[in-house]
TORKOL-4160 file (C-alpha; in steps of 0.2 Angstrom, whole numbers, padded with zeros to 4 digits, m for minus):
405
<pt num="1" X="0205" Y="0911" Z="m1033"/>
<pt num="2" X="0192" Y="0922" Z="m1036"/>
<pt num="3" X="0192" Y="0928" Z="m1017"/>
<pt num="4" X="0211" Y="0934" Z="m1019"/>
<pt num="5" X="0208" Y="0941" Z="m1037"/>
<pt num="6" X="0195" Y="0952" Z="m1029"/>
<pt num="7" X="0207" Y="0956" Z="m1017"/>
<pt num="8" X="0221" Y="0961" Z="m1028"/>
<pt num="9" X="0208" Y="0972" Z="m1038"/>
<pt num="10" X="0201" Y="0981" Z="m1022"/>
<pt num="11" X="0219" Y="0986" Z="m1019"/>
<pt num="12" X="0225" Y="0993" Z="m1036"/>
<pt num="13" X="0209" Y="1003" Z="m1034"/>
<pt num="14" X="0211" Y="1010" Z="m1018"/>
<pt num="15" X="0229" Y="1015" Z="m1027"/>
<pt num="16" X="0220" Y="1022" Z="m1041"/>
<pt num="17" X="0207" Y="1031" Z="m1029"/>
<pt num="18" X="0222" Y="1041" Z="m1023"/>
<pt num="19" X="0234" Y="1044" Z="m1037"/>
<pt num="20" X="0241" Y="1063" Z="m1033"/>
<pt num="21" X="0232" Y="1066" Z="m1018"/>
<pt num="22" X="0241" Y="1066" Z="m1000"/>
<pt num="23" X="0235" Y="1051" Z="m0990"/>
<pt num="24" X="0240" Y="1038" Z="m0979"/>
<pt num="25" X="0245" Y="1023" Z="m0987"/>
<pt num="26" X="0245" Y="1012" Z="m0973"/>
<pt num="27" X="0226" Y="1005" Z="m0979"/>
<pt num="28" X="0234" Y="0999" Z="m0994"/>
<pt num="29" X="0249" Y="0991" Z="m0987"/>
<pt num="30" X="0237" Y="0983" Z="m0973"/>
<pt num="31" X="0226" Y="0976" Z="m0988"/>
<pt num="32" X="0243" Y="0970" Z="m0997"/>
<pt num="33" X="0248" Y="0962" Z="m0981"/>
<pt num="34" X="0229" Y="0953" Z="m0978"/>
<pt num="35" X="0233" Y="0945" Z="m0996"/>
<pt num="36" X="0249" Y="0938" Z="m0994"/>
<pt num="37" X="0242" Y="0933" Z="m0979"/>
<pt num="38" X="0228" Y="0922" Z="m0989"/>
<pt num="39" X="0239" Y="0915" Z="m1001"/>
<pt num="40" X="0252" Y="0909" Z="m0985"/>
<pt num="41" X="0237" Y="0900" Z="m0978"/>
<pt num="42" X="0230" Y="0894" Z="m0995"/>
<pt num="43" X="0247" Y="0887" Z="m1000"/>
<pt num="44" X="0249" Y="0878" Z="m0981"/>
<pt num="45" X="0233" Y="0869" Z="m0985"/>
<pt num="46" X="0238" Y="0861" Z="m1001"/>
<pt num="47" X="0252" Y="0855" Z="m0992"/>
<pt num="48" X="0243" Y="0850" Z="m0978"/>
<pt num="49" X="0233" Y="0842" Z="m0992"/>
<pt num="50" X="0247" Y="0833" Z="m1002"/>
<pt num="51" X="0252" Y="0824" Z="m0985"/>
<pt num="52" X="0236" Y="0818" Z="m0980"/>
<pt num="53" X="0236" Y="0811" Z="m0997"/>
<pt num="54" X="0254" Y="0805" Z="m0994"/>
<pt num="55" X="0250" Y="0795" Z="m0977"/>
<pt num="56" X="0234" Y="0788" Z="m0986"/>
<pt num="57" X="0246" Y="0780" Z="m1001"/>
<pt num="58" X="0259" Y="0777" Z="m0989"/>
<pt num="59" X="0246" Y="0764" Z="m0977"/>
<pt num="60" X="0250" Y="0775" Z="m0962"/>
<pt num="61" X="0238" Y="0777" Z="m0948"/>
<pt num="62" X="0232" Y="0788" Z="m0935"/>
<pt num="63" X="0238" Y="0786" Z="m0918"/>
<pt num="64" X="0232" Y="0801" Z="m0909"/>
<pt num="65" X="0220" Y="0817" Z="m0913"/>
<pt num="66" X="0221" Y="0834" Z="m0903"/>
<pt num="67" X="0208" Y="0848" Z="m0905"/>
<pt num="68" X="0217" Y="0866" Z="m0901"/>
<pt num="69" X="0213" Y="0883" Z="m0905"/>
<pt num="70" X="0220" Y="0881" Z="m0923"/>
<pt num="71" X="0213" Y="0865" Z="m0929"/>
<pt num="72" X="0214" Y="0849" Z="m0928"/>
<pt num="73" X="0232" Y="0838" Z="m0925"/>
<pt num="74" X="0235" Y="0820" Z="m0933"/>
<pt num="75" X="0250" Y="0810" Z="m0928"/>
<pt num="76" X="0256" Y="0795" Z="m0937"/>
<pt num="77" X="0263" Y="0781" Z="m0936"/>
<pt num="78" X="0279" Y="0785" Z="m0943"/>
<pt num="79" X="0280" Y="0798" Z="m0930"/>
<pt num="80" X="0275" Y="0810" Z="m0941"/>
<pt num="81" X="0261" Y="0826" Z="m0939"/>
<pt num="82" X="0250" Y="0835" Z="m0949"/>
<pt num="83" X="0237" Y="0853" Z="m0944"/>
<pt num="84" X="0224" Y="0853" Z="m0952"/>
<pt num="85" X="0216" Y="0871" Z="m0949"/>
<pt num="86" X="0202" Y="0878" Z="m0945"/>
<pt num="87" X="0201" Y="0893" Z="m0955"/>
<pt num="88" X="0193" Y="0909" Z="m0954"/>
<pt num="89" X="0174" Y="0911" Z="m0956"/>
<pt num="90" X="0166" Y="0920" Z="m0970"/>
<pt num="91" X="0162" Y="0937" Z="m0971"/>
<pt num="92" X="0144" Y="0943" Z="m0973"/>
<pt num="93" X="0134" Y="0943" Z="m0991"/>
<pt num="94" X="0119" Y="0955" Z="m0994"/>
<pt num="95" X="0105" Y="0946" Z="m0981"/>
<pt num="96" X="0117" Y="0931" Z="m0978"/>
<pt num="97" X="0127" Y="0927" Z="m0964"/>
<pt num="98" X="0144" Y="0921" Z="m0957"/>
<pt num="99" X="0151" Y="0903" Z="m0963"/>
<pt num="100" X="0159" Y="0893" Z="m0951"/>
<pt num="101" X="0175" Y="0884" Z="m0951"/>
<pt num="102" X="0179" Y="0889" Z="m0967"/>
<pt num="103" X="0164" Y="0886" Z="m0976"/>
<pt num="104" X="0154" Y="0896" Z="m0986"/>
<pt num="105" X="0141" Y="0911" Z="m0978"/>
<pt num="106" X="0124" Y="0909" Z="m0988"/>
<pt num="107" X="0122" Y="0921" Z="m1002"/>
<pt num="108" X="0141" Y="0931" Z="m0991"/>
<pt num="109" X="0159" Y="0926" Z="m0993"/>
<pt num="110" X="0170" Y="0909" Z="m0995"/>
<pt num="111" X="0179" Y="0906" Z="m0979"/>
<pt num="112" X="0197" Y="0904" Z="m0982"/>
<pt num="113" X="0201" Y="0884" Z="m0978"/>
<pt num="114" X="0203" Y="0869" Z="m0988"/>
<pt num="115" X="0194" Y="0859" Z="m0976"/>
<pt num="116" X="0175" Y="0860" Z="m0970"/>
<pt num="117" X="0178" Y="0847" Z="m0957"/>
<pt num="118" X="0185" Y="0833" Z="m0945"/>
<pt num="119" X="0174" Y="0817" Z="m0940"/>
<pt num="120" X="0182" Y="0805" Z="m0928"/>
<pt num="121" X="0176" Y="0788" Z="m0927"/>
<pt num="122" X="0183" Y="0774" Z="m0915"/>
<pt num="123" X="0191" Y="0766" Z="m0932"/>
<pt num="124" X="0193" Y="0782" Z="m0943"/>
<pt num="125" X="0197" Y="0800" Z="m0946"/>
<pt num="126" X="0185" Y="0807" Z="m0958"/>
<pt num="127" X="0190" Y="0824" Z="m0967"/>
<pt num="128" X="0179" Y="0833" Z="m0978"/>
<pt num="129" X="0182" Y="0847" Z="m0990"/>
<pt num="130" X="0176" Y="0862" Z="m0995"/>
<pt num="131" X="0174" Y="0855" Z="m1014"/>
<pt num="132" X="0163" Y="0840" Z="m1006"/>
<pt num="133" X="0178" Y="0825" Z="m1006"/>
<pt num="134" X="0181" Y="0817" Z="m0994"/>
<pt num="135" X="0198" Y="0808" Z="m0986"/>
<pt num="136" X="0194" Y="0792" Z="m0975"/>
<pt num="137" X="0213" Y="0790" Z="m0964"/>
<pt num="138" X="0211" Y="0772" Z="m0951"/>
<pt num="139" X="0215" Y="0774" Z="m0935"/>
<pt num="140" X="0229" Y="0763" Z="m0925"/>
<pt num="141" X="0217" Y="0746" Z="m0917"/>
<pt num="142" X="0208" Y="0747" Z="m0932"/>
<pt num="143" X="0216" Y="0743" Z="m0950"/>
<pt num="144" X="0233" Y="0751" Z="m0943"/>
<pt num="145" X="0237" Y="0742" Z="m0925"/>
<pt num="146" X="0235" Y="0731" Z="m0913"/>
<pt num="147" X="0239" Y="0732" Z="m0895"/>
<pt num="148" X="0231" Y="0714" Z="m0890"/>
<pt num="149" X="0242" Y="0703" Z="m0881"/>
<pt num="150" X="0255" Y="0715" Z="m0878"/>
<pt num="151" X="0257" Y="0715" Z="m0897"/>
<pt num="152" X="0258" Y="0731" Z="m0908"/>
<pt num="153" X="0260" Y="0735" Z="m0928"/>
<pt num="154" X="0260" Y="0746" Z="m0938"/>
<pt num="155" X="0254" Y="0744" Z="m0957"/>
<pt num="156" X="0265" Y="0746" Z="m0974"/>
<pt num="157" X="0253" Y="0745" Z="m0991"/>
<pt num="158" X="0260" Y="0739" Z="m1006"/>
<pt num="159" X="0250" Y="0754" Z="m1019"/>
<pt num="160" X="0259" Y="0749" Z="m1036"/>
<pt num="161" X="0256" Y="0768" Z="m1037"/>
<pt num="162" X="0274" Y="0775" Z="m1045"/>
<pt num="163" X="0272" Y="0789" Z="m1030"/>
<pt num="164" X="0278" Y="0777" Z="m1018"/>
<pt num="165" X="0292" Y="0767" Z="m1028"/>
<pt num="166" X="0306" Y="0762" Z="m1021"/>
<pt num="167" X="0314" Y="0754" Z="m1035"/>
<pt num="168" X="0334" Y="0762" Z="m1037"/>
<pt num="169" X="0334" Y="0756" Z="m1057"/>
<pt num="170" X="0337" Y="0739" Z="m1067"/>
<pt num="171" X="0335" Y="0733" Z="m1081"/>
<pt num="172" X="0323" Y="0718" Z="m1089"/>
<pt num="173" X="0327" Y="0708" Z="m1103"/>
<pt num="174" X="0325" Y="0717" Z="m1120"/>
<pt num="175" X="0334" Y="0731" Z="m1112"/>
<pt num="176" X="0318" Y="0738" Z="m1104"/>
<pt num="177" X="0323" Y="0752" Z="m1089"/>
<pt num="178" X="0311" Y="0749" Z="m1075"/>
<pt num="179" X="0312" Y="0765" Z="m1063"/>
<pt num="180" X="0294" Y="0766" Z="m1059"/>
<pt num="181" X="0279" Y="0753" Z="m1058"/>
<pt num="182" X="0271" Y="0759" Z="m1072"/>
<pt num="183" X="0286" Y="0755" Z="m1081"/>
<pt num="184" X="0282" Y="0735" Z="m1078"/>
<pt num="185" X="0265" Y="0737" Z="m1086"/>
<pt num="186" X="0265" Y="0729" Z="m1103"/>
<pt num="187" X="0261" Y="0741" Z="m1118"/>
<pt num="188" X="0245" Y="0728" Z="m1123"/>
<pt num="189" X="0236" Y="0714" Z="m1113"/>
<pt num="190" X="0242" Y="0699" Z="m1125"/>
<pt num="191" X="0258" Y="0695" Z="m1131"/>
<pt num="192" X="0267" Y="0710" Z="m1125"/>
<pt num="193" X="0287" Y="0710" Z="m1124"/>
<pt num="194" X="0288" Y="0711" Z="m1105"/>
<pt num="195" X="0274" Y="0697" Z="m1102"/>
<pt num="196" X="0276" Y="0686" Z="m1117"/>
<pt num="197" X="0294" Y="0685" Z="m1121"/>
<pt num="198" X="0300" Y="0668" Z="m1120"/>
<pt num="199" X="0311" Y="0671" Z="m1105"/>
<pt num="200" X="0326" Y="0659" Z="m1105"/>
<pt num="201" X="0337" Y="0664" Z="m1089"/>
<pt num="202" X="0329" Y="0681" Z="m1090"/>
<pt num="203" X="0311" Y="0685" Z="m1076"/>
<pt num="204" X="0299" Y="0697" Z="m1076"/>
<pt num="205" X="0300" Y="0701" Z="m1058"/>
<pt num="206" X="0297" Y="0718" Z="m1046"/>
<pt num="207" X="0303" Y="0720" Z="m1026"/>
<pt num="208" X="0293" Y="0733" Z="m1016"/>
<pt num="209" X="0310" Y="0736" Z="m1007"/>
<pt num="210" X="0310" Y="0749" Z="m0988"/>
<pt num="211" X="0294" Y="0746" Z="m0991"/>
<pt num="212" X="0283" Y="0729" Z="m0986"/>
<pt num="213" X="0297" Y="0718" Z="m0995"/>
<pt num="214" X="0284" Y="0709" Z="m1005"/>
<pt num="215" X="0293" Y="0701" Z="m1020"/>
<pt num="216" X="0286" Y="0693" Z="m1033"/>
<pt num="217" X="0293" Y="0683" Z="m1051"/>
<pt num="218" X="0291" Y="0671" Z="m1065"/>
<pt num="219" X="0301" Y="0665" Z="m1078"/>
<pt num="220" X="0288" Y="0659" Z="m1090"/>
<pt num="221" X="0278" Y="0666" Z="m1103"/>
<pt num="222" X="0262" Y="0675" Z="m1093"/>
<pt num="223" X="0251" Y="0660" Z="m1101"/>
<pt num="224" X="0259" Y="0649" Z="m1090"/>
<pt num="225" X="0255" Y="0661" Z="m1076"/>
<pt num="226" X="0261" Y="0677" Z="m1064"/>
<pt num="227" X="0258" Y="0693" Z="m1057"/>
<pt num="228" X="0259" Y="0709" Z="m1067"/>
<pt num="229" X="0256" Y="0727" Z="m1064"/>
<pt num="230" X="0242" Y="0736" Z="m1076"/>
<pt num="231" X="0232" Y="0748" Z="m1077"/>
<pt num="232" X="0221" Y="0744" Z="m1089"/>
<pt num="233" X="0203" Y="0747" Z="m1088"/>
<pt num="234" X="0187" Y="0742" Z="m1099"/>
<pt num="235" X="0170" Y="0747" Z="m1092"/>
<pt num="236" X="0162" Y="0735" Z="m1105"/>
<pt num="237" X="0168" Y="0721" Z="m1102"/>
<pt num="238" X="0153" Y="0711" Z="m1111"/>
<pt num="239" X="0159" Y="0718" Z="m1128"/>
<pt num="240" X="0176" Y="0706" Z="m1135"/>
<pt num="241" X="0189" Y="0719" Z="m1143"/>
<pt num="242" X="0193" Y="0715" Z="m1161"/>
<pt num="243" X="0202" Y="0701" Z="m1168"/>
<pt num="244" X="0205" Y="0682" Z="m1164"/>
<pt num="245" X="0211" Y="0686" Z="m1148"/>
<pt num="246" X="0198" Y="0694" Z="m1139"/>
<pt num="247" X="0197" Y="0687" Z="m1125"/>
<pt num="248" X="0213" Y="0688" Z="m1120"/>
<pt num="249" X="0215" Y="0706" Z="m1122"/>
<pt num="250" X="0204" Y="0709" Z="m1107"/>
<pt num="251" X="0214" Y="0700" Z="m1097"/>
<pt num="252" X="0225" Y="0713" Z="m1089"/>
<pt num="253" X="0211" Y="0725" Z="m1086"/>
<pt num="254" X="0197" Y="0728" Z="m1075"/>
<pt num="255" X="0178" Y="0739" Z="m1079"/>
<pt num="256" X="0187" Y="0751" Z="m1062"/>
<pt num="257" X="0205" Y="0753" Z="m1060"/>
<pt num="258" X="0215" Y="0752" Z="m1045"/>
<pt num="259" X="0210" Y="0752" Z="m1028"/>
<pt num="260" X="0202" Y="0769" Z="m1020"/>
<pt num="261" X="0200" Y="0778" Z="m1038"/>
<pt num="262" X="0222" Y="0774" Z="m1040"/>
<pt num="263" X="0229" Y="0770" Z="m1059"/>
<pt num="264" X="0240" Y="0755" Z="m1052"/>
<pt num="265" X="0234" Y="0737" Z="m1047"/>
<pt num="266" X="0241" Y="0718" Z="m1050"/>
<pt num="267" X="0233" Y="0705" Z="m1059"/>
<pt num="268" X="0236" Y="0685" Z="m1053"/>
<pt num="269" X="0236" Y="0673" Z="m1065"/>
<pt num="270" X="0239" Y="0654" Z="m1062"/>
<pt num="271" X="0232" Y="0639" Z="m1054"/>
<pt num="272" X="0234" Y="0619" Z="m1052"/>
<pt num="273" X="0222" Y="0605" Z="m1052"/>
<pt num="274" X="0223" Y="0588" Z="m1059"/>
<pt num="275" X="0226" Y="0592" Z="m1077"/>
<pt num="276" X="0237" Y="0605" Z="m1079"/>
<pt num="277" X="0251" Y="0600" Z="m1067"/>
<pt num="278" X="0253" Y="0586" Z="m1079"/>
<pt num="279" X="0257" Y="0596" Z="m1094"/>
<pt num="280" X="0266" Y="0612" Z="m1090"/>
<pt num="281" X="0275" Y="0619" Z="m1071"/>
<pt num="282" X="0261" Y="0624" Z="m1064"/>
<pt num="283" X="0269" Y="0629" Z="m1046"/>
<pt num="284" X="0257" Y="0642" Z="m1038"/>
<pt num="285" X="0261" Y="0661" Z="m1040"/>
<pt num="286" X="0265" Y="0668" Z="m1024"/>
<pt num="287" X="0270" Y="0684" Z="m1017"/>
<pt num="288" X="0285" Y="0683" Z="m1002"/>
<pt num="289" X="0297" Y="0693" Z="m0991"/>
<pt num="290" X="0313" Y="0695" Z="m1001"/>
<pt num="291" X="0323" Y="0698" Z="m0987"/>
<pt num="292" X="0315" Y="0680" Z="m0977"/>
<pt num="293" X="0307" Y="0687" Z="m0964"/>
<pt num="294" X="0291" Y="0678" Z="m0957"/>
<pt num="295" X="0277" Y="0694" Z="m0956"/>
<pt num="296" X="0257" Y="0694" Z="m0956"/>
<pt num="297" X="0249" Y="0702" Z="m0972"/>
<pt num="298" X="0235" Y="0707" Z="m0963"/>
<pt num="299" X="0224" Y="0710" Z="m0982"/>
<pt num="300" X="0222" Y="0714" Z="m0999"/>
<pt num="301" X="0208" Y="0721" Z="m1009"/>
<pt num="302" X="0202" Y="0712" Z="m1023"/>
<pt num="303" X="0191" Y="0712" Z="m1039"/>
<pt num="304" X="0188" Y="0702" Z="m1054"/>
<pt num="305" X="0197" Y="0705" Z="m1070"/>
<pt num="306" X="0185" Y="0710" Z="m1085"/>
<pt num="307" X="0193" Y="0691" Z="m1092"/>
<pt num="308" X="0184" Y="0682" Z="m1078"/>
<pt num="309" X="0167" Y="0694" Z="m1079"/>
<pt num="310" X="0163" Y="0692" Z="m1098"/>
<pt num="311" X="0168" Y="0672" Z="m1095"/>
<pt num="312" X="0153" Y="0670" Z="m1082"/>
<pt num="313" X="0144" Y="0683" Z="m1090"/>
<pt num="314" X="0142" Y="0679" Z="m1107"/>
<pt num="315" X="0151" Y="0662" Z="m1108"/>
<pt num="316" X="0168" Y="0658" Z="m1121"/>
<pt num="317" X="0173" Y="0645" Z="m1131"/>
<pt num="318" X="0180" Y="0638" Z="m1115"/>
<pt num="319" X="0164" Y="0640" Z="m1104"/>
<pt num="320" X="0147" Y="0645" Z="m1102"/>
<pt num="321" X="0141" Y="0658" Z="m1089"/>
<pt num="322" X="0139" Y="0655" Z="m1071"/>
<pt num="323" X="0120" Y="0651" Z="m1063"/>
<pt num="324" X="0115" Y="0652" Z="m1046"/>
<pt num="325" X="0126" Y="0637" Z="m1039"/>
<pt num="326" X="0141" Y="0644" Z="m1048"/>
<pt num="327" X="0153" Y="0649" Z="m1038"/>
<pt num="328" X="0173" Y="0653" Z="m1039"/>
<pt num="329" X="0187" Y="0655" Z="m1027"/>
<pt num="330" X="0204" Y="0662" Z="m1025"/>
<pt num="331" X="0213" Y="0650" Z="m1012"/>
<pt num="332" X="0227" Y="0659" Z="m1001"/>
<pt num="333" X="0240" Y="0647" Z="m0994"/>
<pt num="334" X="0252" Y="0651" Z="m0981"/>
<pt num="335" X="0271" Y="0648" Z="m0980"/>
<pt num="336" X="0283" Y="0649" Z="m0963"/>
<pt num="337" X="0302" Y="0651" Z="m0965"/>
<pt num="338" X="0302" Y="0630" Z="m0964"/>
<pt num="339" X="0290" Y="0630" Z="m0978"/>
<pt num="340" X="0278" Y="0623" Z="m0970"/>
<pt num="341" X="0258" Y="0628" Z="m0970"/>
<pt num="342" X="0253" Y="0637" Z="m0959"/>
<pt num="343" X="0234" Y="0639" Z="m0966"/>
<pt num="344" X="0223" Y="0644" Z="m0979"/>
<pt num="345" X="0209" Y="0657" Z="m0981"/>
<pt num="346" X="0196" Y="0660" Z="m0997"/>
<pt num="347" X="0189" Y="0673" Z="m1004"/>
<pt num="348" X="0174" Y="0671" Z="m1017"/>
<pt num="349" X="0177" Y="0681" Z="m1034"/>
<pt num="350" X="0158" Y="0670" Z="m1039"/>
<pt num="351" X="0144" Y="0667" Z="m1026"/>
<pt num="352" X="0128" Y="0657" Z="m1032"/>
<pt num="353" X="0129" Y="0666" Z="m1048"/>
<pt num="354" X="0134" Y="0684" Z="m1040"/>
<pt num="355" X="0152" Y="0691" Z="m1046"/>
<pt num="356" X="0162" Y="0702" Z="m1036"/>
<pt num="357" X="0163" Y="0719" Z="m1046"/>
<pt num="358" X="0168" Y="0731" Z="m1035"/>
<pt num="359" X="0184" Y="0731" Z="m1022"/>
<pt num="360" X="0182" Y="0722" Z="m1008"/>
<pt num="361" X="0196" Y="0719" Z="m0993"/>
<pt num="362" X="0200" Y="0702" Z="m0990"/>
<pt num="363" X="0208" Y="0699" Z="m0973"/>
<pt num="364" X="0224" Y="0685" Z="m0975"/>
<pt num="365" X="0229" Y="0690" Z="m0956"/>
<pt num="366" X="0224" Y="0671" Z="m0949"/>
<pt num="367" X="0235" Y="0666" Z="m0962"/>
<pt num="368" X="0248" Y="0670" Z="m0945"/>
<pt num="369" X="0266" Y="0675" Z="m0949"/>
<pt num="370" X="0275" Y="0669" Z="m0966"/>
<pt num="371" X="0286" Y="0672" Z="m0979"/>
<pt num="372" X="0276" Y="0668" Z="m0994"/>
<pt num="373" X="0259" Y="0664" Z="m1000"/>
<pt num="374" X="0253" Y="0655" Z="m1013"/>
<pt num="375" X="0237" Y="0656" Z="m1023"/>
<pt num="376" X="0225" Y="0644" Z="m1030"/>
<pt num="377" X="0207" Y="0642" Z="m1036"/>
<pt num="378" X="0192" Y="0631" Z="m1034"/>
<pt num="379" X="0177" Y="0630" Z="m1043"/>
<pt num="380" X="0160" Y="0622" Z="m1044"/>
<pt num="381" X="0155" Y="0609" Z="m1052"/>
<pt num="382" X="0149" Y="0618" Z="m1069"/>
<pt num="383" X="0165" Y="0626" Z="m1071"/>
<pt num="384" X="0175" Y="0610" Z="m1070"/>
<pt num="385" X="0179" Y="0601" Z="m1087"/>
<pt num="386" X="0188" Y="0586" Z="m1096"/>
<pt num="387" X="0204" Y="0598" Z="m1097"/>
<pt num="388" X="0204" Y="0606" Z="m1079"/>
<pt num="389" X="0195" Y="0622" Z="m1075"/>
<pt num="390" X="0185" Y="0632" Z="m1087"/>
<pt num="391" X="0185" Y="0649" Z="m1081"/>
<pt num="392" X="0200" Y="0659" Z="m1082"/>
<pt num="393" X="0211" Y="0660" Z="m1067"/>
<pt num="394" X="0213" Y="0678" Z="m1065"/>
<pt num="395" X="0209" Y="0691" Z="m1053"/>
<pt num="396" X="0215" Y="0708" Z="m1049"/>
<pt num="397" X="0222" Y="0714" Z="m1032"/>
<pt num="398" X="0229" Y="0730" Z="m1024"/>
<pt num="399" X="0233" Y="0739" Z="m1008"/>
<pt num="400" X="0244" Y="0724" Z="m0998"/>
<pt num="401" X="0244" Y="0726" Z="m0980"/>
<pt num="402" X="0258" Y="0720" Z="m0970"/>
<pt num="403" X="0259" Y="0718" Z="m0952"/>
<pt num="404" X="0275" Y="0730" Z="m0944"/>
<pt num="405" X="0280" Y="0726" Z="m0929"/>
């Protein structure tokens, strides 16, 4: 910005310099032209920027890079491509010398591209900027294909992020309007009319539609288990809020929001043991192709709730905290078109005492091809009690992967 202020100003002085003399003008219209020129490039980069950012929320990959004269040329998976340029160097500061690729000359001028530069590794393209961020894009064979066995995908992420929603409109019960993921996040944790309504006929339900497919429902009260979107986050997750029900209103959130610094990520709540199938339905909370198709998620990434962290942190009314044999897992179960298993995979939210704070992928891809799956816990011994398990049976997940072929 400064660069093309400076520009601006050097031409309404050189007009200014000249102001009722006779001279050639064609200077000034060749500075004029050198700034519309910059802000035509600096406006293709944030384009250039918004579809990186675009692919990266979309779950595409990269399936071919090409160095030219220009820059650097990604093409998806969907077919699509995008430049990214390598921009001129910068001029000469007092004592200072040229930048290169666009980046900036020491002690002389900013070059004039977003981007500083383009790593290829054999499973990703790295981009950095200018400003220091950097964008990580997978390559096809890594997270985004597969040619083994004469087999190849492509990948579609389920974000929960409202930039990618698919959904046409409907309406829940209570007459709430759901045009956007964030419109199924509950306006507090615990006993929130979208989460805690007692349902009747009516389901608290979102369908990720043209996009994976994933579907997912319940018809109960969210005590008696689901999935919900939030976005809720509490850093201090060791502190209770205020009032008797504390504990519960950290159950939607997490201490770091959605996957890859997003606002939008699910929370799972729900199991069955040998209590609580006795007193309540306690059928497993799943997430399944609408449309009936049998499809490989390949993963998910995962993270504990700030429920589950001050449970084996601190300890509850419920339970104490966890010690070094601790341990808890989420159980994934998968389903074929037949409803037969076809497998199960775990992941551990607990290890010997060491939670899981931070996202971490979890690959479901051995899981093979299914409609739905199911998710359970397990737990050790000290977090087993008289009534069933003692820790809460939460955790948060985002960024579903799904195999398409």
């Amino acid at each position: 910005m400064r660069k093309f202020m400076y520009l601006a100003l050097s031409v309404v002085a050189m007009l200014m310099s000249v102001t009722g003399c006779s001279y050639d003008d064609g200077a000034v219209w060749d500075k004029m032209g050198e700034l519309e020129s910059e802000i035509d490039q600096n406006r293709e980069d944030i384009e250039t920027l918004s579809a990186l950012m675009d692919a990266l929320s979309g779950g595409k990959v990269i399936i071919s890079t090409e160095t030219t004269d220009e820059g650097v040329i990604l093409t998806f998976s969907d077919g699509s491509k995008v430049t990214i340029r390598n921009g001129a160097d910068g001029k000469d500061g007092e004592n200072g010398k040229d930048g290169e690729n666009g980046t900036d000359g020491k002690d002389g001028a900013d070059g004039d591209s977003l981007f500083e530069s383009v790593e290829e590794t054999d499973t990703e393209v790295i981009i950095t900027l200018t400003d220091g961020r950097v964008i990580r894009l997978p390559k096809a064979g890594s997270e985004g294909g597969n040619e083994n066995e004469g087999e190849t995908y492509t990948l579609r992420t389920l974000s929960f992020e409202d930039i990618d929603a698919k959904f046409a409109g409907y309406t829940l019960y209570g007459g709430a309007e759901i045009n956007t993921w964030s419109d199924l996040i509950d306006d507090v944790q615990y006993g929130g009319s979208l989460t805690y309504t007692d349902f009747g006929e009516d389901v608290y339900y979102w369908y990720d539609e043209g996009n994976t497919e994933l579907y997912h429902s319940f018809t109960t009260p969210y005590w008696g288990g689901g999935h919900v979107v939030s976005n809720y986050v509490i850093e201090d997750y060791a502190t209770l809020p205020e009032g008797h029900n504390g504990w519960y209103e950290l159950q939607m959130a997490n201490p770091i929001g959605g996957h890859n610094s997003s606002a939008n990520f699910a929370v799972h709540n729900g199991y069955s043991d040998f209590f609580n199938s006795q007193i309540y339905d306690s059928s497993l909370q799943t997430l399944e192709f609408a449309d009936g198709v049998e499809r490989i998620i390949d993963h998910m990434y995962v993270t504990n709730t700030c429920y589950v962290l001050n449970s084996l942190t601190v300890g509850d009314g419920f339970n104490s905290p966890a010690s070094e044999t601790t341990y808890i897992k989420i159980v994934a179960y998968g389903y074929n078109a037949n409803d037969e298993e076809t497998g199960s995979v775990e992941f551990a939210l607990c290890e010997n005492g060491v939670l899981v704070t931070e996202w971490t992928k979890w690959d479901l891809s051995s899981l093979g091809k299914v409609v739905k799956i199911a998710f359970n816990f397990s737990a050790s011994e000290d977090q087993i009690g008289s009534y069933g398990m003692n820790c809460p049976a939460y955790f948060s997940y985002d960024d579903v992967a799904v195999r398409w072929e």
